[in-house]
MIFI-704062 format. One line per 10 residues: number of its first residue (from 1); their letters; for each residue x, y, z of C-alpha. Coordinates in nm, 4 decimals, m for minus. Each point is the difference from the previous one (the first is absolute). Layout:
residues N
NUM = A = X,Y,Z | ... $
//
This chain:
residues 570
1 = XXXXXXXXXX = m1.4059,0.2050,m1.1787 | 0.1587,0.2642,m0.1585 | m0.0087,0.3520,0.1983 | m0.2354,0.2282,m0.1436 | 0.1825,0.2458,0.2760 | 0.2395,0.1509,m0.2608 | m0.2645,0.1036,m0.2610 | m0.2439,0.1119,0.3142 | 0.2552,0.2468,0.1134 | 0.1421,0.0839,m0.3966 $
11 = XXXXXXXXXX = m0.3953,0.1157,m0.0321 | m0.0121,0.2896,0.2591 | 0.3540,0.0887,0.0749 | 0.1956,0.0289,m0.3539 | 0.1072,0.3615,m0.0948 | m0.1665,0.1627,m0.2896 | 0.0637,m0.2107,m0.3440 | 0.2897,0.2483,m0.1167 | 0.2298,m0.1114,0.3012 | 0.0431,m0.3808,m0.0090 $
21 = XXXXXXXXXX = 0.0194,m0.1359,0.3184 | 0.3398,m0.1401,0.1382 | m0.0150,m0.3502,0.1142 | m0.0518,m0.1452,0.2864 | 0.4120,m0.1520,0.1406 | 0.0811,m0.1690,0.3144 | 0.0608,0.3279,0.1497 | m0.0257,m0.0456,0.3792 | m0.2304,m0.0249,0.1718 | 0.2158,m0.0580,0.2505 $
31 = XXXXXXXXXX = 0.3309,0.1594,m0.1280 | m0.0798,0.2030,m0.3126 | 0.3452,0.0073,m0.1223 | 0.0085,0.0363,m0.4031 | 0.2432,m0.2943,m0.0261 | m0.0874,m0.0072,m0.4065 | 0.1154,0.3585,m0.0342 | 0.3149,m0.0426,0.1989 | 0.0859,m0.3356,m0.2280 | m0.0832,0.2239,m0.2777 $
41 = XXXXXXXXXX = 0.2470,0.3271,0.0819 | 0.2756,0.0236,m0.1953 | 0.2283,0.1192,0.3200 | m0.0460,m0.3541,0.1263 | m0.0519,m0.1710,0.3132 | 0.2981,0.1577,0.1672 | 0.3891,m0.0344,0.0463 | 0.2390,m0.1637,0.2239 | 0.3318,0.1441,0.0898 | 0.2991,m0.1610,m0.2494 $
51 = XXXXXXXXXX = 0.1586,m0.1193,0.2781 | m0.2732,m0.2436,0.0478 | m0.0378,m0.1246,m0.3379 | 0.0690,m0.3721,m0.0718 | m0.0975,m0.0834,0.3628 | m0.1652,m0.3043,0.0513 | m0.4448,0.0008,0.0927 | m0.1500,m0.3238,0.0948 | m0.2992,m0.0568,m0.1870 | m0.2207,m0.2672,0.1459 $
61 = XXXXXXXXXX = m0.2735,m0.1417,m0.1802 | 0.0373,m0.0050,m0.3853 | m0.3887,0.1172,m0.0784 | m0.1321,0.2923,m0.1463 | 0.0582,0.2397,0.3247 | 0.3384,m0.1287,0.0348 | 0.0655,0.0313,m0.4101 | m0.0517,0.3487,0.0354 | 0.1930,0.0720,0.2970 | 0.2616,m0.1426,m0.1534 $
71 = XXXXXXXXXX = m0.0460,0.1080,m0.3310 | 0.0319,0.3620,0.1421 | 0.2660,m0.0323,0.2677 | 0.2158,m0.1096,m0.3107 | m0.0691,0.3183,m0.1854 | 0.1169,0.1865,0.2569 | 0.2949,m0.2010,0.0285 | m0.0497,m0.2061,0.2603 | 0.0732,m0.3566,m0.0588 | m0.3156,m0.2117,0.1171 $
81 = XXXXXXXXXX = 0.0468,m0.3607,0.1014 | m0.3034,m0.1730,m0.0798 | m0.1074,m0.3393,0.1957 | m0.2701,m0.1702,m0.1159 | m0.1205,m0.3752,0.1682 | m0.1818,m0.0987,m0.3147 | 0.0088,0.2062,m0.3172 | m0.0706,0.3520,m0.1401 | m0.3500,0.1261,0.0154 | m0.1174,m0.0714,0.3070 $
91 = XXXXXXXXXX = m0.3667,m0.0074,m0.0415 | m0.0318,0.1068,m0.2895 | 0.0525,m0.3642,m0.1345 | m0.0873,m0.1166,m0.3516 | 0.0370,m0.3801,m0.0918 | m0.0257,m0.2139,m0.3257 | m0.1493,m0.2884,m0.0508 | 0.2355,m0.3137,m0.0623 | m0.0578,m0.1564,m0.3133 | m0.2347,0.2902,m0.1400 $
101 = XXXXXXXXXX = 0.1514,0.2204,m0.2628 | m0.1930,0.3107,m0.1157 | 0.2044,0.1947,0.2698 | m0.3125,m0.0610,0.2296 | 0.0997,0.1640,0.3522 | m0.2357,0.0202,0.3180 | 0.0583,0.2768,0.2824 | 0.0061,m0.1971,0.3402 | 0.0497,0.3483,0.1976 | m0.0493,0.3499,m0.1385 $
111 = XXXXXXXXXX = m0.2023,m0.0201,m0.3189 | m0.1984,0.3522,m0.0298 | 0.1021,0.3742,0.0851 | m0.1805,0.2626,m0.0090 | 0.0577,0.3532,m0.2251 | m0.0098,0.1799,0.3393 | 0.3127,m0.1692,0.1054 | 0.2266,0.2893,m0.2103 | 0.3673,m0.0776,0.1554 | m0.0566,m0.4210,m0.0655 $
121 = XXXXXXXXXX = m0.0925,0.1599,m0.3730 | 0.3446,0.1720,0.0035 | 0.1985,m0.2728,0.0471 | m0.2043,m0.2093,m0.2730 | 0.0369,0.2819,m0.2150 | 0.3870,m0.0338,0.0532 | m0.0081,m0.3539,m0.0448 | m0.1660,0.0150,m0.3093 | m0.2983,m0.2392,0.0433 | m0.3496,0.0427,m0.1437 $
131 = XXXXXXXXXX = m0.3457,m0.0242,0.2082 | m0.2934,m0.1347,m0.1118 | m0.3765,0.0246,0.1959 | m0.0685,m0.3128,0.2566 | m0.3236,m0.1730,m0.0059 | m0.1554,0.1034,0.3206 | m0.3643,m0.0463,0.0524 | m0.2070,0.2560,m0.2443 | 0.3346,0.1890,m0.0615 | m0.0703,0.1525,m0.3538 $
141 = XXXXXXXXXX = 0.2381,m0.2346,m0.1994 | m0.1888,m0.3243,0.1350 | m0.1920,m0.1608,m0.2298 | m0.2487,m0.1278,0.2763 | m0.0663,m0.1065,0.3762 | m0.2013,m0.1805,0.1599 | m0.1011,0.0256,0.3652 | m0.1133,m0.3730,0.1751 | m0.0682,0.0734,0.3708 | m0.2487,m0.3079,0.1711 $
151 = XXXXXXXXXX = m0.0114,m0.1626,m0.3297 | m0.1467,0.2233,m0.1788 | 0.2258,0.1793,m0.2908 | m0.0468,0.3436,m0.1915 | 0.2032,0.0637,m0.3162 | 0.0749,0.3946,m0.0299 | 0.1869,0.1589,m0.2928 | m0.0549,0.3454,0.2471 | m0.1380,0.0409,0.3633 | m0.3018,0.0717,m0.1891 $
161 = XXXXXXXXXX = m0.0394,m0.3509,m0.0905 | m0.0146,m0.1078,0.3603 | m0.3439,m0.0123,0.1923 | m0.0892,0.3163,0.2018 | 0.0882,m0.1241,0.3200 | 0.3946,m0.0138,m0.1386 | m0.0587,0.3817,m0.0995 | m0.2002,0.0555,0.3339 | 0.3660,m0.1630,0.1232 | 0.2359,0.2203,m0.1938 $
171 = XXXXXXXXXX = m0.2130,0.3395,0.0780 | 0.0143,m0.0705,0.3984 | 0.3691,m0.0200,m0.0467 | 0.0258,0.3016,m0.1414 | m0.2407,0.1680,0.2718 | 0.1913,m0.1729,0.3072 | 0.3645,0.2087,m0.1486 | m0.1614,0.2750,m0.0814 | m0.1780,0.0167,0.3377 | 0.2662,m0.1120,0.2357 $
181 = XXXXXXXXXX = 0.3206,0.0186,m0.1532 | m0.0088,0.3467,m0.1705 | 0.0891,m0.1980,m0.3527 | m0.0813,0.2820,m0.2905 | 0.2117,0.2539,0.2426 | 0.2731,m0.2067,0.0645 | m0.0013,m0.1294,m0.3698 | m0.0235,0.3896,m0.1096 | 0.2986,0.0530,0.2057 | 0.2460,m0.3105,m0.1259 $
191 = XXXXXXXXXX = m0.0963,0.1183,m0.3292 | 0.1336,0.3457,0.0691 | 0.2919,m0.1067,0.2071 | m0.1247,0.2320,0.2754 | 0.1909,m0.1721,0.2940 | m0.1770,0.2753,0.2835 | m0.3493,m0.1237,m0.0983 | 0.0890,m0.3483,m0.0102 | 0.1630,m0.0068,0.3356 | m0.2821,0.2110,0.1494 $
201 = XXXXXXXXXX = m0.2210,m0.2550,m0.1180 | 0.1941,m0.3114,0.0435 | 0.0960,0.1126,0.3666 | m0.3656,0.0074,0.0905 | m0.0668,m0.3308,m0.1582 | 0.3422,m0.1929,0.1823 | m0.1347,0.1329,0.3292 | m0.3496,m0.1159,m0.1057 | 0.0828,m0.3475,m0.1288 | 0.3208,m0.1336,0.1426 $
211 = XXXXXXXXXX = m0.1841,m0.2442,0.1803 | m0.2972,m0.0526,m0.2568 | m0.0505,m0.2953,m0.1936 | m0.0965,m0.0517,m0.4070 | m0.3274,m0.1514,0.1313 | m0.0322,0.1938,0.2844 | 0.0165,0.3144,m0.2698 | m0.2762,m0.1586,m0.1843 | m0.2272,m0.0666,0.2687 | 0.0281,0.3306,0.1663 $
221 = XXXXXXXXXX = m0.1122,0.1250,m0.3349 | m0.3830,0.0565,m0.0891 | 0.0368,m0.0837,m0.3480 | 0.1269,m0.3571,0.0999 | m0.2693,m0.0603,0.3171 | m0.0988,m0.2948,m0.2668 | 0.1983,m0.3443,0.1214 | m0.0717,m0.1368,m0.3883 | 0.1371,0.3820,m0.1508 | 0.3097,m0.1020,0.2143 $
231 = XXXXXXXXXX = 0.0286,m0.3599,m0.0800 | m0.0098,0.0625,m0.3555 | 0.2473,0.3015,0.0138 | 0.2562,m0.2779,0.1719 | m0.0270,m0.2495,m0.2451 | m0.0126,0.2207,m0.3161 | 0.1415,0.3679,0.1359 | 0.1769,0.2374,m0.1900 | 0.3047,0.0364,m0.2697 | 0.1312,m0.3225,m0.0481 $
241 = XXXXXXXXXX = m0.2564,m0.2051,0.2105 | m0.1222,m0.1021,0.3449 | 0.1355,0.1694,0.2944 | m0.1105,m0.2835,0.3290 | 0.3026,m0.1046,0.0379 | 0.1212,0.3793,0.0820 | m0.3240,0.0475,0.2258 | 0.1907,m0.0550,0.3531 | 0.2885,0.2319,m0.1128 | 0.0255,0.4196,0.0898 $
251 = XXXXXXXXXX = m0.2549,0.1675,m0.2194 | 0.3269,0.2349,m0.0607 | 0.1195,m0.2714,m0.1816 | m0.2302,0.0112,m0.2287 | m0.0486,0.3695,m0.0396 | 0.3320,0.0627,m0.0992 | m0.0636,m0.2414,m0.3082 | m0.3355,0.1226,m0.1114 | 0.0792,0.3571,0.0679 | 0.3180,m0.0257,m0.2784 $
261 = XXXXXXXXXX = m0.2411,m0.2282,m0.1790 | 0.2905,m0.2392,0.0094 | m0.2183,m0.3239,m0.0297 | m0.1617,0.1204,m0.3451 | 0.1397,0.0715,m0.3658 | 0.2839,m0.2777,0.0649 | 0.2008,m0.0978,m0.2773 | 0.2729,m0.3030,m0.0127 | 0.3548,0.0215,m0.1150 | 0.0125,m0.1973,m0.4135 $
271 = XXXXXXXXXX = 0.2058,m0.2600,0.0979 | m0.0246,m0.0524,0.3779 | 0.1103,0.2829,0.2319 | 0.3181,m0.1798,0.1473 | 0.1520,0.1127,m0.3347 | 0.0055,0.3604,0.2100 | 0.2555,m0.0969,0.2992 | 0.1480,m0.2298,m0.2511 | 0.0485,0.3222,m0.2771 | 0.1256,0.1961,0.2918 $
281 = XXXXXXXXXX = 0.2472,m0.2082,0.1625 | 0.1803,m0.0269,m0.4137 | m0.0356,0.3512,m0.1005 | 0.2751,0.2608,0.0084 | m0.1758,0.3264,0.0794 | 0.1175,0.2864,m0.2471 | 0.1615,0.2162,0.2986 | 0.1913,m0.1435,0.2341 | 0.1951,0.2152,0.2668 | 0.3730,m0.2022,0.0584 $
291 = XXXXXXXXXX = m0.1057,m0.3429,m0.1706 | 0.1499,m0.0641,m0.3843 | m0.2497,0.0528,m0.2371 | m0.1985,m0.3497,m0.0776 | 0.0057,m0.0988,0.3638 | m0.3167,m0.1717,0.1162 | m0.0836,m0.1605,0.3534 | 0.0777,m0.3231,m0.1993 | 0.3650,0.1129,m0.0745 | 0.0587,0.1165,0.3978 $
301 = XXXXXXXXXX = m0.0841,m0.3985,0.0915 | 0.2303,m0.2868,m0.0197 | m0.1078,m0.2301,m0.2943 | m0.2957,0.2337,m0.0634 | m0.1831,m0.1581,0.2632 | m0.1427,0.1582,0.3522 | 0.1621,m0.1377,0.3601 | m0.1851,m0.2888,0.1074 | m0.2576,m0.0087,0.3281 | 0.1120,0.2630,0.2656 $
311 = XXXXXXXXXX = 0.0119,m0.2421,0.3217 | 0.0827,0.2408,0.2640 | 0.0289,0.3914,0.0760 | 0.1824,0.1529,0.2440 | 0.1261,0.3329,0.1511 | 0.3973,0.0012,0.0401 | 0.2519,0.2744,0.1233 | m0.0375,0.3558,m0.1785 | m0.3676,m0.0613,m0.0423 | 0.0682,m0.2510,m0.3211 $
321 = XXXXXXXXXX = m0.2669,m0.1875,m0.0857 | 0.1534,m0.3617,m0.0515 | m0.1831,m0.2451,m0.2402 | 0.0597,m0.3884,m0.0526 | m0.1380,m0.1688,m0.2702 | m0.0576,m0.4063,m0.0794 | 0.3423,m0.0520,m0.1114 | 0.1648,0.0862,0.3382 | 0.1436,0.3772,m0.1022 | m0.0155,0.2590,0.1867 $
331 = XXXXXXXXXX = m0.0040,0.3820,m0.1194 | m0.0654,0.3175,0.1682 | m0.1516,0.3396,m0.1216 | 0.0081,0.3189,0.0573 | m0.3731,m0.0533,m0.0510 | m0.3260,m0.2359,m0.1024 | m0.3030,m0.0163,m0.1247 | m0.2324,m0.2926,0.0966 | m0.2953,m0.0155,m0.2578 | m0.0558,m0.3814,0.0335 $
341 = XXXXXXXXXX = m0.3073,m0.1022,0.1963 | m0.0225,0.1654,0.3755 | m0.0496,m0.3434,0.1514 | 0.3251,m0.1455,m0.1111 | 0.1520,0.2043,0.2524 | m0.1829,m0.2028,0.2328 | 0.0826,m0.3307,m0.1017 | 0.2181,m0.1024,m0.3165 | 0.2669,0.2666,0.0841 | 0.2149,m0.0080,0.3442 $
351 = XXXXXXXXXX = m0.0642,0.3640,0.1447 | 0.1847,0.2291,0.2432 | m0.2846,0.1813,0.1974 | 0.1728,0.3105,m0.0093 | m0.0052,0.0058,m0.3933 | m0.3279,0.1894,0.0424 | m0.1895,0.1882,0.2683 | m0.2407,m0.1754,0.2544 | m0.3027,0.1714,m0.1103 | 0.0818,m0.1001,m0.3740 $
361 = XXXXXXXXXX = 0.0429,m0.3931,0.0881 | m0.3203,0.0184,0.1720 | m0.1771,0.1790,m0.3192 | 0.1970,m0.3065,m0.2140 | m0.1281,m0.2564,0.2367 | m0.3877,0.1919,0.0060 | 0.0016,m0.0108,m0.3947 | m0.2616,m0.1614,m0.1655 | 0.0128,m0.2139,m0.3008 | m0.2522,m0.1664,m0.2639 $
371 = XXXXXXXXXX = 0.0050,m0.3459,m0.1709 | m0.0635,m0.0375,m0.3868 | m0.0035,m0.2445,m0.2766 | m0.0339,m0.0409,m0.3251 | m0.0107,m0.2871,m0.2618 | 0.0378,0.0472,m0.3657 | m0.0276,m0.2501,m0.3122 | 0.0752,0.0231,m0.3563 | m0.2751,m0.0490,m0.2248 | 0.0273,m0.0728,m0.3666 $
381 = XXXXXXXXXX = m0.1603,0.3426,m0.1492 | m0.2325,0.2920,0.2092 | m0.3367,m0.2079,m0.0574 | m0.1669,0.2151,0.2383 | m0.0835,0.2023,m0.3228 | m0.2082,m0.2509,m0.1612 | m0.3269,0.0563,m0.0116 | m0.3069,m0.1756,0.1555 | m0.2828,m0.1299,m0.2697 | m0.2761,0.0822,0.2054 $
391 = XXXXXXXXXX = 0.1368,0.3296,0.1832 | 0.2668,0.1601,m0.2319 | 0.1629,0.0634,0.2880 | 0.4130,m0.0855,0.0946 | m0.0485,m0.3741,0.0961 | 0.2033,0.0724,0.3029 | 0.1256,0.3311,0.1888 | 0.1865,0.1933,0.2631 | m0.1287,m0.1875,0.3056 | m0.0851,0.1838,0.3080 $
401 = XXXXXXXXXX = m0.1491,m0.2804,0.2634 | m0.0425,m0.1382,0.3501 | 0.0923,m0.3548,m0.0883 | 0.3513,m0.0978,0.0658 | 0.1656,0.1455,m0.2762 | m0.1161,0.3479,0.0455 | 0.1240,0.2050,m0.2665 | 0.1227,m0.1817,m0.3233 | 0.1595,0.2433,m0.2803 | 0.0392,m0.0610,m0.3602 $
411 = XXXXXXXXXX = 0.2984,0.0866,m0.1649 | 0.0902,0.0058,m0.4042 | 0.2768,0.1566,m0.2361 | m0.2648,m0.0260,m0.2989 | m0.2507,m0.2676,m0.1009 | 0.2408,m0.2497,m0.2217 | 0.2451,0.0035,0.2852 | m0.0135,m0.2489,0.3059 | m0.0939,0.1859,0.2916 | m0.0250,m0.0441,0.4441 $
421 = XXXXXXXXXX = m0.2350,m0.0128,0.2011 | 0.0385,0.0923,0.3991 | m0.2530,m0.2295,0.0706 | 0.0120,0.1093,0.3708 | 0.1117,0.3150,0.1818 | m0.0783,m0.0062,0.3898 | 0.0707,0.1741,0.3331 | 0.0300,m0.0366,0.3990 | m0.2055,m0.2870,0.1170 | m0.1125,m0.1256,m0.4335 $
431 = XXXXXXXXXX = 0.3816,0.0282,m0.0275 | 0.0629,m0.2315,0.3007 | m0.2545,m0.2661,m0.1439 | 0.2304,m0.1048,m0.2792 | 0.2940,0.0255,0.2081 | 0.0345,m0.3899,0.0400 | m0.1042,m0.0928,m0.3184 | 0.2532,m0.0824,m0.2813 | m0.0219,0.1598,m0.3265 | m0.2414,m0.2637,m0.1561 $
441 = XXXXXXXXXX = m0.1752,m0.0473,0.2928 | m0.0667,0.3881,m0.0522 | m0.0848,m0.0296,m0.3699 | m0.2496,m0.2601,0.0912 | m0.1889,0.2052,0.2096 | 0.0311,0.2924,m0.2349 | m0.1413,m0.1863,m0.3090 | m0.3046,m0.1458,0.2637 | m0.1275,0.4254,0.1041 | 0.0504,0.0753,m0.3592 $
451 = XXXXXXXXXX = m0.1996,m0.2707,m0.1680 | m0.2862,0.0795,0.2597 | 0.0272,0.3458,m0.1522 | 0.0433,m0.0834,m0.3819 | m0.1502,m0.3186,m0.0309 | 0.0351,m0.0260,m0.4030 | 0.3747,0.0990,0.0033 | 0.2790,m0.2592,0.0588 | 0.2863,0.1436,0.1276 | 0.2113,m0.3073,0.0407 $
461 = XXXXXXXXXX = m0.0305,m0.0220,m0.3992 | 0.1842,0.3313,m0.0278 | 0.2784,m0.0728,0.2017 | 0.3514,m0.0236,m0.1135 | 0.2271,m0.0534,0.2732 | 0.0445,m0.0510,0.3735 | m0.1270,0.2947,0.2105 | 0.2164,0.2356,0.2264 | m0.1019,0.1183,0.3452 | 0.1520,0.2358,0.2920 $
471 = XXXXXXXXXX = m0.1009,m0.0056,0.3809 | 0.1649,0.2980,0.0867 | m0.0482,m0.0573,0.3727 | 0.1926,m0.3432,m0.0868 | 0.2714,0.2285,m0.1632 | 0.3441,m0.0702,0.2178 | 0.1329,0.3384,m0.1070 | m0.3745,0.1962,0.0513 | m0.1978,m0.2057,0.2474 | m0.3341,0.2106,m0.1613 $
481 = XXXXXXXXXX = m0.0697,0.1986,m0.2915 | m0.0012,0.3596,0.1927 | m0.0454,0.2288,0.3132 | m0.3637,0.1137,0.0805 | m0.0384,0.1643,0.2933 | m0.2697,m0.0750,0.2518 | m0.1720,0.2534,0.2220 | 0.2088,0.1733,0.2382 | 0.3321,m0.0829,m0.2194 | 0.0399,0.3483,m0.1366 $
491 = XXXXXXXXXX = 0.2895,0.1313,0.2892 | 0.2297,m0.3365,m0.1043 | m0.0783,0.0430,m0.4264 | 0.1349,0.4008,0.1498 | 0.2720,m0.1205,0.1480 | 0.1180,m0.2165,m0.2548 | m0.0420,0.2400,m0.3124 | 0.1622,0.2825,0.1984 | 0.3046,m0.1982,0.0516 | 0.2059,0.1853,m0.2689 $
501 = XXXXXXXXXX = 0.0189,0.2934,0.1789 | 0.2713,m0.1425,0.2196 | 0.1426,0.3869,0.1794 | m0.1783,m0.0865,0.3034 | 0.0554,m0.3295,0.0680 | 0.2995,m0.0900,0.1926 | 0.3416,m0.0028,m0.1316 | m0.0176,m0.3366,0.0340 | m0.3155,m0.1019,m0.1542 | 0.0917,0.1488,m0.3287 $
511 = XXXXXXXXXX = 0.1292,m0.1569,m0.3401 | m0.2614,m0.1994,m0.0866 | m0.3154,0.1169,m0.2069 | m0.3326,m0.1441,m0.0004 | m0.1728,m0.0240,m0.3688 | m0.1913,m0.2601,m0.2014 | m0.4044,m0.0082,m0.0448 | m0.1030,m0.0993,0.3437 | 0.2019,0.3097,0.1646 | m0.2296,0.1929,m0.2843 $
521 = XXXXXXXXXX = m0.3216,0.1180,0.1407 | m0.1141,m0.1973,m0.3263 | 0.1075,m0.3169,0.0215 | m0.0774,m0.2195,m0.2801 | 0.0676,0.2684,m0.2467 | 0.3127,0.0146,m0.2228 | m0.0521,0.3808,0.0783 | 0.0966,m0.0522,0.3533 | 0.2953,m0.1791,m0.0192 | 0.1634,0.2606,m0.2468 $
531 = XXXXXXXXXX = m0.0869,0.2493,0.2298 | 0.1479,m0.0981,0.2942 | 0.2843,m0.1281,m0.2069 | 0.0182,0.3721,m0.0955 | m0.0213,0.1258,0.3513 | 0.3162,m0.2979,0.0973 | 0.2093,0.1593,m0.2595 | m0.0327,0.3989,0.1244 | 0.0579,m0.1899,0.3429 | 0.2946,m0.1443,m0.0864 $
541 = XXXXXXXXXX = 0.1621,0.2799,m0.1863 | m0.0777,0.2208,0.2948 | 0.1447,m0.2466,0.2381 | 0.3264,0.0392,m0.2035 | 0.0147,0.3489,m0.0187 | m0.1693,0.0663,m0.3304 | m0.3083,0.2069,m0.1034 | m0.2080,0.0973,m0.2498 | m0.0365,0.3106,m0.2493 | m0.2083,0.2884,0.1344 $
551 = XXXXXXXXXX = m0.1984,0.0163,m0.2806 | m0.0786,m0.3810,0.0245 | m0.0391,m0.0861,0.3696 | m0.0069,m0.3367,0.1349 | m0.3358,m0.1954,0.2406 | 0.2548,0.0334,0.2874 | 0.0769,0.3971,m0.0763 | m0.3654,0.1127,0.0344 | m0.1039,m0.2747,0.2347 | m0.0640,0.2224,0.2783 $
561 = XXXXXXXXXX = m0.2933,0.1957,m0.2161 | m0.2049,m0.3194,m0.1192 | 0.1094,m0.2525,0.2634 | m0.2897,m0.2661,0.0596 | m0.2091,0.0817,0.2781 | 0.1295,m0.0956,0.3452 | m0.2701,m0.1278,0.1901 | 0.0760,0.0086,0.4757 | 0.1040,m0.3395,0.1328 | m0.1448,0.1013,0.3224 $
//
């Protein structure tokens, strides 16, 4: 259910009515770094010595961390060589529908971001898209949702709507933050970008929790000593939905989200949000340092077109990093950035061991990923909006259930437009249930949980073309949708995030940079891989000699100040 948390804490902690209160960003809490402000200064990310200009950056992994990276290695002059296995975007993948017209698009990956993510914003900004509020369950802008847990269903326009027990639910959440996670303090704190408070706090709370469950959280709680409070918090939860799936993962995990209330207000990109890489990759930024004016990343590749599959990495002589790609070519670099998923350095791409430090293959090795799907189906017109004879209410509804399908969403340009439906959206172990089924196979099943829900609609009828679907875990280039870390995982998700900051590390062990969503300490978040995309970039200009304006410094140049907290290994 939607988190009443935000308007609990807006209650008793906003300043006086004069003085608006800033928003709450994805400040921290583990590295409170003001990445939107330093996008936003007009000194810039920094500068590389001229001699340097034109030289040549791998770039693997053509998504949105390795966009950016590229995107602003080229403004500084660098010239970024981008390889991508499969095509630009990444996971944030939007798809048509053959044969339907009506520009009818469904988002297999990404599809909602939250206002709190402001350095994804600038680069949507740039790219000139529009945003528009998603659907989530009893988000303002949905018409209606109904709740069917052990066959029973509730229709809600608000959480008002819902029986007490749901409220009873929603209130025990807010009780179990405030109680053992320090929320309206740590929330206070984001909100003022106060990085001393929130690494007091969030130093207590890694030491606390590193080895703490989601459930375990819960149950430790008094406000959730009920087995049926918890059961129903799992299958309806919080923001855009149930939360089970996450329940064996690090209760950090899940703090950092609600905490930068990063699972609630989400809006989706007009138009799918693979447009955004896509924009990026064509557009010629208005100042470019060494590069003719109207030079885009699309200009610096042959044919327009990224490198194919990377198919091995390897150290060579000068500390080179040496990269060969599908076709059979070989190229080294001065330096890399690897933003594609961690586990392809496991399998799909031939390795040298000493590309990166022992204790940073073991955290690749230790990370942790989750399966998703999705199916979607075009539909003739949003009929969800007609009215029931006998109720007056929406004949059908944002679905939040513990049948198969789990969380269907309803999605509409207007009512005398066609319109989708994600008729399923599912995680972990409901993810793995569809995995062998074939897209109609699916949509069978789909239609069967929804018809025990809506009895008088008929889906089928509405239907206008074949369905799509996505088993990210099935994914070649992803093998799962994202990182989550379990208990105990917090020293590797460390280790890996850290990796920018490459003075340290062996002579040797230096020249390639980390970034991409699951080296984020919010995976799953667009938010995360621009960050660490960010925090590649000042690596790499550092590693060439460059640096940043004193008035704008970079993650890397106050690192030491607001590094994440280092927890013994003894």
């Amino acid at each position: 259910m939607t988190s009443t948390v935000p308007t609990a804490v807006h209650a008793t902690d906003e300043p006086a009515a004069e003085t608006p209160a800033r928003p709450v960003t994805m400040f921290g809490p583990d590295f409170p770094f003001a990445y939107d402000e330093h996008l936003a200064h007009p000194a810039g990310l920094g500068r590389i010595p001229a001699t340097e200009h034109g030289t040549e950056i791998a770039v693997i992994g053509g998504g949105l961390s390795g966009i950016v990276a590229a995107y602003e290695l080229m403004k500084m002059g660098l010239k970024p060589v981008v390889y991508e296995a499969d095509k630009i975007g990444g996971r944030l993948r939007t798809v048509g529908f053959d044969g339907v017209g009506d520009g009818l698009t469904a988002e297999m990956g990404a599809m909602r971001f939250p206002p709190s993510s402001t350095a994804l914003q600038h680069y949507i900004d740039l790219a000139g898209l529009e945003t528009r509020p998603f659907p989530n369950p009893l988000a303002p802008d949905t018409p209606s949702t109904v709740v069917d847990l052990k066959g029973e269903s509730h229709y809600a326009e608000t959480i008002d709507d819902l029986p007490q027990v749901y409220r009873d639910v929603a209130a025990a959440w807010n009780a179990c933050l405030e109680e053992g996670a320090d929320f309206s303090d740590m929330n206070q704190a984001i909100r003022e970008r106060d990085a001393g408070r929130i690494r007091e706090i969030w130093g207590r709370l890694v030491e606390k929790f590193d080895n703490q469950t989601f459930y375990g959280f819960l149950c430790d709680s008094e406000a959730f000593k009920s087995f049926r409070h918890r059961e129903i918090f799992g299958q309806v939860g919080f923001g855009s939905g149930g939360w089970d799936t996450d329940f064996p993962n690090s209760i950090l995990e899940i703090l950092r989200v609600v905490y930068t209330e990063a699972d609630d207000h989400h809006r989706g990109i007009v138009g799918g949000s693979q447009q955004l890489p896509l924009r990026l990759w064509e557009r010629a930024p208005g100042k470019l340092v060494h590069w003719a004016p109207g030079t885009s990343l699309a200009t610096l590749h042959a044919d327009g077109t990224p490198r194919p599959a990377v198919t091995r990495l390897h150290r060579t002589a000068g500390d080179r990093i040496t990269v060969t790609d599908a076709t059979g070519a070989v190229r080294t670099y001065r330096a890399a950035v690897f933003t594609a998923q961690s586990w392809m350095l496991l399998s799909k791409i031939d390795c040298d061991d000493e590309l990166l430090p022992i204790d940073h293959w073991t955290a690749v090795e230790r990370t942790h990923y989750m399966e998703s799907s999705k199916l979607f189906v075009p539909v003739d017109r949003p009929f969800w909006l007609d009215k029931d004879e006998e109720t007056g209410r929406d004949v059908m509804s944002m679905t939040l259930t513990d049948r198969m399908t789990r969380g269907t969403y309803l999605l509409d340009d207007g009512p005398d437009r066609s319109a989708v439906i994600c008729l399923s959206y599912t995680w972990c172990d409901d993810s793995l249930k569809w995995l062998p089924l074939s897209a109609g196979e699916r949509l069978e099943v789909m239609l069967k949980s929804l018809r025990e829900i809506y009895p008088k609609v008929d889906i089928r009828r509405h239907i206008i073309g074949d369905p799509v679907t996505v088993s990210w875990e099935n994914e070649p280039y992803f093998m799962g949708a994202f990182k989550a870390n379990l208990p105990g995982h917090y020293r590797y998700q460390r280790r890996l995030f850290t990796h920018f900051m490459q003075d340290r590390l062996p002579a040797g062990k230096r020249g390639l940079f980390l970034a991409g969503d699951d080296i984020s300490w919010t995976a799953g978040w667009a938010e995360g891989a621009v960050q660490t995309a960010l925090n590649a970039v000042w690596g790499v200009m550092h590693h060439l000699g460059g640096g940043t304006d004193p008035a704008n410094p970079g993650p890397g140049d106050v690192y030491d100040e607001i590094a994440p907290v280092e927890l013994p290994e003894d």
